[in-house]
GUPALO-382729 format. One record per residue: residue number from 1; z, x, y of N, C-alpha, C, CB in turn. Coordinates in pm, 1 decimal. Each point is the difference from the previous one (the first is absolute). Last residue first. Glycine has a CB too. Layout:
GUPALO-382729
resi = NUM; nzz = Z; nxx = X; nyy = Y; cazz = Z; caxx = X; cayy = Y; czz = Z; cxx = X; cyy = Y; cbzz = Z; cbxx = X; cbyy = Y
...
END
This chain:
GUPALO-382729
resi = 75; nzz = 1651.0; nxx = -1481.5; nyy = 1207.2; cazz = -50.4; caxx = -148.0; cayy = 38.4; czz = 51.5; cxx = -133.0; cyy = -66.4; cbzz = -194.8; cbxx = 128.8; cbyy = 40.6
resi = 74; nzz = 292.4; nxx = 474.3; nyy = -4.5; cazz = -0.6; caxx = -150.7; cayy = -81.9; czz = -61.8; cxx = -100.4; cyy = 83.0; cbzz = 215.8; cbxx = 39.4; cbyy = -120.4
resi = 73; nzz = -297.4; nxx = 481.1; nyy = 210.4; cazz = 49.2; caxx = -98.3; cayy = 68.0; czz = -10.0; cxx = -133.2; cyy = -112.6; cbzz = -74.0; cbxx = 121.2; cbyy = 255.9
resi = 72; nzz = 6.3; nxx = 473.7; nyy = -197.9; cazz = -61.0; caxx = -120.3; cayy = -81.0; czz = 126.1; cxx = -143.6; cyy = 44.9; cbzz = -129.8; cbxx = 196.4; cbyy = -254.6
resi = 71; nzz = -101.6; nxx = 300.5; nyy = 476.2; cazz = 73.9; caxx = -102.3; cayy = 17.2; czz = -8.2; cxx = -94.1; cyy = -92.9; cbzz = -10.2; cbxx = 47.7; cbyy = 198.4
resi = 70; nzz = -159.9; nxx = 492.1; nyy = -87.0; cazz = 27.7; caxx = -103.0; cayy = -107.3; czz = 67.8; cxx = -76.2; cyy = 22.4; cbzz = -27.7; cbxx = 105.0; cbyy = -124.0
resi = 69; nzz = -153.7; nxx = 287.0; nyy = 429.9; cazz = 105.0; caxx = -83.8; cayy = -52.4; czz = -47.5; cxx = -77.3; cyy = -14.3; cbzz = 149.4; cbxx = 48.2; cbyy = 62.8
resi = 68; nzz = -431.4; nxx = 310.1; nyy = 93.2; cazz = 95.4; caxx = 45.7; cayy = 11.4; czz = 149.2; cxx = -80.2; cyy = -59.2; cbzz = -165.2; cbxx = 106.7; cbyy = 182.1
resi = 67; nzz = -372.1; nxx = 42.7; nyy = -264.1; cazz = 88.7; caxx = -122.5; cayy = -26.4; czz = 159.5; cxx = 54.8; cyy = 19.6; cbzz = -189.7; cbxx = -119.5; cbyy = -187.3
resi = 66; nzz = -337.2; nxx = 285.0; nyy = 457.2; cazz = 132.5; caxx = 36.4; cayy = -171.3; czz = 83.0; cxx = -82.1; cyy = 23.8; cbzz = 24.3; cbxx = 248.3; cbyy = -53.0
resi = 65; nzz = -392.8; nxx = -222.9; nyy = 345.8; cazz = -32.8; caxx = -57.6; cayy = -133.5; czz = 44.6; cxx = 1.5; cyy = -75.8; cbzz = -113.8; cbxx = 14.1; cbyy = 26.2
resi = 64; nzz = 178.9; nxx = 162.4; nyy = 438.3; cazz = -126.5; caxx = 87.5; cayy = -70.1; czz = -37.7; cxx = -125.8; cyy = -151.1; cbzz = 114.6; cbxx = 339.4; cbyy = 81.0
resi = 63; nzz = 191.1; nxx = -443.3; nyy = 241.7; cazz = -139.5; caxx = 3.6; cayy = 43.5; czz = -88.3; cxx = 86.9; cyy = -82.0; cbzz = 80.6; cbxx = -42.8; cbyy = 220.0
resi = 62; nzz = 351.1; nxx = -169.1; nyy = -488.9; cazz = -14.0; caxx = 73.9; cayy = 150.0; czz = -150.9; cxx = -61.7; cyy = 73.0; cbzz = 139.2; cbxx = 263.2; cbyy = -97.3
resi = 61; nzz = 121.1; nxx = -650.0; nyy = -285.1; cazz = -80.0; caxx = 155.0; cayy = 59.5; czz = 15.7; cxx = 36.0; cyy = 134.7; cbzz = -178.7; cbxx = -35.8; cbyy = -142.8
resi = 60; nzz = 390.1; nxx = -318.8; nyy = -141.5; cazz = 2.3; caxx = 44.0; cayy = 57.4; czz = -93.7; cxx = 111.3; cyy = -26.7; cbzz = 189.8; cbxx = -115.5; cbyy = 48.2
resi = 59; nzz = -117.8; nxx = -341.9; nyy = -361.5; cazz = -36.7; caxx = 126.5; cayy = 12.1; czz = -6.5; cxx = 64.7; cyy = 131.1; cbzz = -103.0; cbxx = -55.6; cbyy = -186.0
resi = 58; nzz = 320.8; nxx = -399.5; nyy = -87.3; cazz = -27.8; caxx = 49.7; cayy = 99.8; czz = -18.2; cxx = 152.8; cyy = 15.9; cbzz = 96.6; cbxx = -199.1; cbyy = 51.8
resi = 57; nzz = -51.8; nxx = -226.2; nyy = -443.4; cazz = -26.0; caxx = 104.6; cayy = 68.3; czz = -6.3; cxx = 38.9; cyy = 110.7; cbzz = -57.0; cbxx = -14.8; cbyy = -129.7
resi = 56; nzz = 214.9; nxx = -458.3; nyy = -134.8; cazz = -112.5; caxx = 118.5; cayy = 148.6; czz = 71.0; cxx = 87.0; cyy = -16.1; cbzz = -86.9; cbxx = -117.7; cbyy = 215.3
resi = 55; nzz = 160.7; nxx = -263.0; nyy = -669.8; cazz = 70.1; caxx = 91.1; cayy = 114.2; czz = -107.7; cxx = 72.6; cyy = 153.1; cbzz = 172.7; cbxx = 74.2; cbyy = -258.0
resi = 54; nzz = -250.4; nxx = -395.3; nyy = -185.3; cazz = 46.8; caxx = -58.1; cayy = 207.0; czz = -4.0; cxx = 104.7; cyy = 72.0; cbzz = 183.3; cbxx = -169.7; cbyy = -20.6
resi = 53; nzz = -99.3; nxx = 246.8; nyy = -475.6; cazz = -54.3; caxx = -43.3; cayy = -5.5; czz = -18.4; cxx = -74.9; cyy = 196.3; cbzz = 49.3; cbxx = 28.2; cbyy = -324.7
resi = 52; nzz = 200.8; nxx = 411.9; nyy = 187.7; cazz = 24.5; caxx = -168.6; cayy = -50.5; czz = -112.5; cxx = -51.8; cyy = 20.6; cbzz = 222.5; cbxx = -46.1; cbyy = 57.5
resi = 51; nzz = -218.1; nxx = 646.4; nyy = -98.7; cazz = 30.1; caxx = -166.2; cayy = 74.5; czz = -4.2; cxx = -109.6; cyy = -12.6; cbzz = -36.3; cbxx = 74.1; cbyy = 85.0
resi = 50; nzz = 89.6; nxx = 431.6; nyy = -294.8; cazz = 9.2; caxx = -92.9; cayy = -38.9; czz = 7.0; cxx = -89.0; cyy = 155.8; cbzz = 99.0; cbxx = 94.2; cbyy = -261.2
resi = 49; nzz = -118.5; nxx = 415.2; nyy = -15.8; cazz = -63.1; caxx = -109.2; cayy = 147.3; czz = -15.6; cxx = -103.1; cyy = -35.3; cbzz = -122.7; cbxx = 123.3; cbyy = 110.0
resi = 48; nzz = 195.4; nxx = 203.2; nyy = -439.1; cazz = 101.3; caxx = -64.9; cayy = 57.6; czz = 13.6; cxx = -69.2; cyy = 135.6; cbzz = 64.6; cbxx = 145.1; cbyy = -140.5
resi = 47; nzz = -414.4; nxx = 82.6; nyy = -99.6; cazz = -14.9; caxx = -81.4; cayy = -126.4; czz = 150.3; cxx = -69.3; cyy = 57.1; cbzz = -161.8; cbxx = 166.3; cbyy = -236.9
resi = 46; nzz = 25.6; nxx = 193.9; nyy = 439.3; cazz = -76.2; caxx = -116.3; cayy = 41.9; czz = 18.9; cxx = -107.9; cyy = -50.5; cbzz = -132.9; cbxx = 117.9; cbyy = 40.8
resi = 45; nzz = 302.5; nxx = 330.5; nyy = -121.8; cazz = 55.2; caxx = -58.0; cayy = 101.1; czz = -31.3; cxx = -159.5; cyy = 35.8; cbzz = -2.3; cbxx = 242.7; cbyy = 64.1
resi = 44; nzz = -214.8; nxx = 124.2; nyy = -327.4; cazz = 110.5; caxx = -81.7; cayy = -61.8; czz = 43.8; cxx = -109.0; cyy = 89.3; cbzz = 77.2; cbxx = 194.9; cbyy = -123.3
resi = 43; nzz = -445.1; nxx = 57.2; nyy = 296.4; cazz = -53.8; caxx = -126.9; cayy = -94.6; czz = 151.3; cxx = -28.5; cyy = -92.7; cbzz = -316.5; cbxx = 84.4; cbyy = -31.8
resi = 42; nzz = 461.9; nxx = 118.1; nyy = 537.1; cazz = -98.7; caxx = 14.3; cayy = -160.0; czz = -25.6; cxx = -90.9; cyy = -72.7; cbzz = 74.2; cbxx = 166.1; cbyy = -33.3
resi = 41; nzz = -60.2; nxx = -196.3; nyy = 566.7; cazz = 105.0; caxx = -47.1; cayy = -108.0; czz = -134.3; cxx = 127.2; cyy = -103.8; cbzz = 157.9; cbxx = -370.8; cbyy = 57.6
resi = 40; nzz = -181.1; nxx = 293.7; nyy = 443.7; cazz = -60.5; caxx = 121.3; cayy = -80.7; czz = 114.0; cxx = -30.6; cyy = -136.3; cbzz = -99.1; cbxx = 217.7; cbyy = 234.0
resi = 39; nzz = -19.8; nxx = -506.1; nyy = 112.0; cazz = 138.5; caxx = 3.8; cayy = 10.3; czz = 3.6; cxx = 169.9; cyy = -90.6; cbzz = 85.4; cbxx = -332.9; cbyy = 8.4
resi = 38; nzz = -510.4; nxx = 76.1; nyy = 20.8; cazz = 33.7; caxx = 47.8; cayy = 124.7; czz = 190.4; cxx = 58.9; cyy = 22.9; cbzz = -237.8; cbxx = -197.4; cbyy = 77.0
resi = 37; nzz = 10.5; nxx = 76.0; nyy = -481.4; cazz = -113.0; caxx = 120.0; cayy = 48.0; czz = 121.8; cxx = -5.6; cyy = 154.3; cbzz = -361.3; cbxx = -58.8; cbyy = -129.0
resi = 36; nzz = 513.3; nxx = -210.2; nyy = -195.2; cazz = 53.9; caxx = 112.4; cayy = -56.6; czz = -135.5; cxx = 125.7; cyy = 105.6; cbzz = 128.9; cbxx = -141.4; cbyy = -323.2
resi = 35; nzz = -116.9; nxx = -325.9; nyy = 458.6; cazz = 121.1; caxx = 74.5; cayy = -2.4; czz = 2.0; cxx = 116.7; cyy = -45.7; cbzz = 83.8; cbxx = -169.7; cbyy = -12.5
resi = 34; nzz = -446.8; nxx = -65.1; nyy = -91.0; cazz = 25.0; caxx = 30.5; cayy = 161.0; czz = 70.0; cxx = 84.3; cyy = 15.1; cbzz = -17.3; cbxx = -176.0; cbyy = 68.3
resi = 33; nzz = 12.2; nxx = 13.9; nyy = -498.5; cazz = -67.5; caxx = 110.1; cayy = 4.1; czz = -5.3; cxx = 47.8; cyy = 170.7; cbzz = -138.5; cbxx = -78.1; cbyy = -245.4
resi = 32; nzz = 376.4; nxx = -371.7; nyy = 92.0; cazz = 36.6; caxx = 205.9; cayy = 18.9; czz = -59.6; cxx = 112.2; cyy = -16.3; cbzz = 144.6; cbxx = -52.9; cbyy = -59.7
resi = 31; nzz = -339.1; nxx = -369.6; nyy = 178.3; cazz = 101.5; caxx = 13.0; cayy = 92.9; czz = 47.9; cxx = 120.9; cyy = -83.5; cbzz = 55.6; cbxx = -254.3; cbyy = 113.5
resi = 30; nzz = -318.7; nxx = 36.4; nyy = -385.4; cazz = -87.4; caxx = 106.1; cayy = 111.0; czz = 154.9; cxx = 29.7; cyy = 114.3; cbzz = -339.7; cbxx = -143.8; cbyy = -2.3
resi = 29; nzz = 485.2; nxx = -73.7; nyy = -366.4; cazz = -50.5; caxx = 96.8; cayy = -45.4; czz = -131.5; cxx = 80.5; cyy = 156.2; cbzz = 64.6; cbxx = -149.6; cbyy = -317.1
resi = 28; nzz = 168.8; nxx = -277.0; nyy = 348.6; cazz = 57.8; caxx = 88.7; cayy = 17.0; czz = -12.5; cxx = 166.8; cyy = -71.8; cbzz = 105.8; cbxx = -229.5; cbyy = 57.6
resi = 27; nzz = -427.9; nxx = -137.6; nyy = 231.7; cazz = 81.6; caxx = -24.7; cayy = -129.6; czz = 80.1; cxx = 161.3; cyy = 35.9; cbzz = -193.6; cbxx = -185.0; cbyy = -217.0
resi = 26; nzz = -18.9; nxx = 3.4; nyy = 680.2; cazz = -16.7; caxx = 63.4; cayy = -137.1; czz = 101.9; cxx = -67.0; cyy = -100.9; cbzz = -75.6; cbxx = 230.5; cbyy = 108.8
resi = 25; nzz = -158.9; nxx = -238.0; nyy = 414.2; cazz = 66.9; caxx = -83.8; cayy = -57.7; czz = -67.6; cxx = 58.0; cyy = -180.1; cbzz = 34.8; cbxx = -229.9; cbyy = 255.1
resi = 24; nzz = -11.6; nxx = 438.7; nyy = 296.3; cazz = -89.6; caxx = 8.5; cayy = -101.3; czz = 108.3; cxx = -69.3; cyy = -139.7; cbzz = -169.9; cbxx = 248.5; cbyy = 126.9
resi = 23; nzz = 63.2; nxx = -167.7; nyy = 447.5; cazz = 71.0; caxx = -83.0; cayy = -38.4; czz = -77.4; cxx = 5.0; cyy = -171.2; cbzz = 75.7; cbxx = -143.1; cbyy = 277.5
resi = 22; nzz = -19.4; nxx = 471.1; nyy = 182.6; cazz = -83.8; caxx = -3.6; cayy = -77.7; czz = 54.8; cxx = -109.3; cyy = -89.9; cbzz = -84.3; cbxx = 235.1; cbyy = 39.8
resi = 21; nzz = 60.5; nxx = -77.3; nyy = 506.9; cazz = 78.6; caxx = -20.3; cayy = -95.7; czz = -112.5; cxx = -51.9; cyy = -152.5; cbzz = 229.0; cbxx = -64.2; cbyy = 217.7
resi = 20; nzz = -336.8; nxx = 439.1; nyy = 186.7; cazz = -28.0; caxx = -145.0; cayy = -44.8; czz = 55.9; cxx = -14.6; cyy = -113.8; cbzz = -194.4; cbxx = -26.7; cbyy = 100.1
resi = 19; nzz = 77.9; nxx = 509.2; nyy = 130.3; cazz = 144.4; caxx = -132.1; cayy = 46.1; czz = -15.1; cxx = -191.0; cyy = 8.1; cbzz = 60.1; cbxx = 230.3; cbyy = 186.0
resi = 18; nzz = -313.1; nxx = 231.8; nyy = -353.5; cazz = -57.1; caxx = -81.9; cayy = 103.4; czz = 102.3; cxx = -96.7; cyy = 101.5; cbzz = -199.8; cbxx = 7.0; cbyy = -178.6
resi = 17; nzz = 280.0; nxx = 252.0; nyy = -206.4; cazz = -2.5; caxx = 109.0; cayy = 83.0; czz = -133.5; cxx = -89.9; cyy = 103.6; cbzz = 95.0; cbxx = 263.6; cbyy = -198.6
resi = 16; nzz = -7.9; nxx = -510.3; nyy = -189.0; cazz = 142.3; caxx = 9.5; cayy = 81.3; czz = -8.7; cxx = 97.0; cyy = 106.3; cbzz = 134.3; cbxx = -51.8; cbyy = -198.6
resi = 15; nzz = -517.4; nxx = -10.1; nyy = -89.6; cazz = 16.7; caxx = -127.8; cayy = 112.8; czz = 171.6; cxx = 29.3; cyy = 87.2; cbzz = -170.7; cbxx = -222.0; cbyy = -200.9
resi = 14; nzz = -10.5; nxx = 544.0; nyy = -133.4; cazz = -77.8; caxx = 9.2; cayy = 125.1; czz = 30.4; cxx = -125.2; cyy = 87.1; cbzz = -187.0; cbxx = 136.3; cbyy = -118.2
resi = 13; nzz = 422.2; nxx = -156.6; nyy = -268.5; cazz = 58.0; caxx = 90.6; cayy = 79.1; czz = -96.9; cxx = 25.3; cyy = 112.1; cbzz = 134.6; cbxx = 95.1; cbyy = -187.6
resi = 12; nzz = -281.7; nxx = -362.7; nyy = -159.9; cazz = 79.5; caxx = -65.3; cayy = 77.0; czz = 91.5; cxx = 100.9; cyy = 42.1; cbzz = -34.6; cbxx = -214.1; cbyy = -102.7
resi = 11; nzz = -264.5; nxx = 337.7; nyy = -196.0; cazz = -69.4; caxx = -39.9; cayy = 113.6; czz = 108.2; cxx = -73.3; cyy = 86.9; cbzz = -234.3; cbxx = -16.5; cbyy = -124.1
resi = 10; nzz = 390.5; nxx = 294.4; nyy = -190.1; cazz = -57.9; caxx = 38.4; cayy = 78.7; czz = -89.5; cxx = -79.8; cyy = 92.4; cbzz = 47.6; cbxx = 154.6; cbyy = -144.5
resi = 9; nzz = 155.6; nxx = -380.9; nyy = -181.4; cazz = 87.7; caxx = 72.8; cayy = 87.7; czz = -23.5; cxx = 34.5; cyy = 119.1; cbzz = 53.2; cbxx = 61.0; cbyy = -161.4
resi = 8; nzz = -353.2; nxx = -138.7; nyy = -214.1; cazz = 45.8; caxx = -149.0; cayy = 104.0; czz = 129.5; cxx = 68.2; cyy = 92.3; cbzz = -52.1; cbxx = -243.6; cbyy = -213.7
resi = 7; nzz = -108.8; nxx = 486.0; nyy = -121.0; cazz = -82.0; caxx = 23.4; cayy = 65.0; czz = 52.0; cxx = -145.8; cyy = 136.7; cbzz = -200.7; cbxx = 153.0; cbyy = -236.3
resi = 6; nzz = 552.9; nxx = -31.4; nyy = -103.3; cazz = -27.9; caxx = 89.3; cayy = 102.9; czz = -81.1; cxx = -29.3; cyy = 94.5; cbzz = 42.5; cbxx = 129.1; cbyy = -134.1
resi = 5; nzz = 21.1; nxx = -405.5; nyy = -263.5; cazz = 44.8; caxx = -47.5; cayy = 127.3; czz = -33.1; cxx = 85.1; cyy = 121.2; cbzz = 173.1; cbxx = -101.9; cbyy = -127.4
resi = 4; nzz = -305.2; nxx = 158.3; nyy = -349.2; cazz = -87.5; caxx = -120.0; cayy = 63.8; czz = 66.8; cxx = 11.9; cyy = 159.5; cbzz = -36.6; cbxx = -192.6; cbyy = -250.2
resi = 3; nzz = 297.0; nxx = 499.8; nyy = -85.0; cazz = -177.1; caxx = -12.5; cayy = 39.2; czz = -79.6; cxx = -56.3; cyy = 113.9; cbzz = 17.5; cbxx = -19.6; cbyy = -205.4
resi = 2; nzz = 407.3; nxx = -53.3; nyy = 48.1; cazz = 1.8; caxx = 74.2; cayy = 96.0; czz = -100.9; cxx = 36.4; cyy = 69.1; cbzz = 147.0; cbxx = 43.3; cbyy = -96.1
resi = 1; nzz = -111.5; nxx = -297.7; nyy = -317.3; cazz = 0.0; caxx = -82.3; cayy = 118.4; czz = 0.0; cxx = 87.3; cyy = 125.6; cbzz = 120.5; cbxx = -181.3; cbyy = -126.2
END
């Protein structure tokens, strides 16, 4: 899954170093591959990312495109 997600990453980092919010609605197997790319988790690690079903995400970045904080929020 890490696979698939990076290239979509990358394109959605050229949009953040534009400064335009980005709104992207997932299951929870792509959500930790996110996680485990942008939070730099190991593929062990991943298999313990866990969010509820509702839950938002919230991803912070700099200007350059690096993810500076992980917010996960119940609903």
């Amino acid at each position: 899954m890490v696979r698939r997600v990076r290239p979509w990453l990358d394109d959605v980092r050229g949009h953040l170093t534009a400064s335009r919010n980005i709104a992207a609605f997932t299951h929870g197997t792509t959500l930790r591959a996110l996680r485990m790319v942008l939070e730099g988790h190991s593929p062990e690690e991943m298999y313990d990312l866990r969010a509820a079903n509702g839950d938002v995400v919230l991803f912070r970045f700099d200007p350059s495109g690096n993810c500076q904080l992980a917010n996960i929020q119940a609903i």
